[in-house]
C-alpha positions, 0 to 999 in steps of 0.5 A: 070594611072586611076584605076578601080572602084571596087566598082560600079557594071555593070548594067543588064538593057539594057534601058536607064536611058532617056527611063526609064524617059518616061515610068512611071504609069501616063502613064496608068492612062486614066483621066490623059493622059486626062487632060494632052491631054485637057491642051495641046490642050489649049497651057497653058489656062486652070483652073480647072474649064475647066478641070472639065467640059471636063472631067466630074470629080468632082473638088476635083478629078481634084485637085487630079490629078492636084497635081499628075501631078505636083508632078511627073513632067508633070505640074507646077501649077501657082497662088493660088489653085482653080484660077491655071493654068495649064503649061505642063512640056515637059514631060506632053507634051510627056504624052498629046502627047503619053499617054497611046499609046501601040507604045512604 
């Protein structure tokens, strides 16, 4: 016999925990689904010098944003900062694939 659980209460929120992963506010951040788009198209091959020069942001901005990505878990950042490349996580792909698109 297995007894209930009082203790849990029921959730309210008809979306999915996976859904909720998705949608996040780096989503809307233009510059972000921007670099996240340029490191998709260059399939991992990318620095932030390449990344300064398509977007026109300063290297301090890209660090920024790099570290962004990075710390909600759309890029991992291989080697010594100001010689990384960058790696897109499958979420950065769904971001460089989907981004700021109002579909969903």
């Amino acid at each position: 016999m297995t007894a209930n659980d009082s203790n849990s209460a029921e959730s309210e929120n008809p979306v999915s925990q996976r859904e909720n992963d998705r949608i996040h506010p780096t989503a809307h951040d233009p510059e972000l689904v921007r670099i996240a788009r340029f490191a998709y198209a260059a399939a991992g091959a990318v620095t932030r010098q390449d990344l300064a020069a398509e977007t026109g942001l300063a290297l301090t901005e890209i660090d920024e944003r790099l570290d962004q990505l990075e710390a909600e878990g759309y890029a991992d950042l291989i080697g010594e900062r100001g010689r990384q490349a960058v790696l897109l996580t499958t979420r950065g792909e769904w971001l460089a694939q989907e981004g700021n698109d109002e579909r969903r």
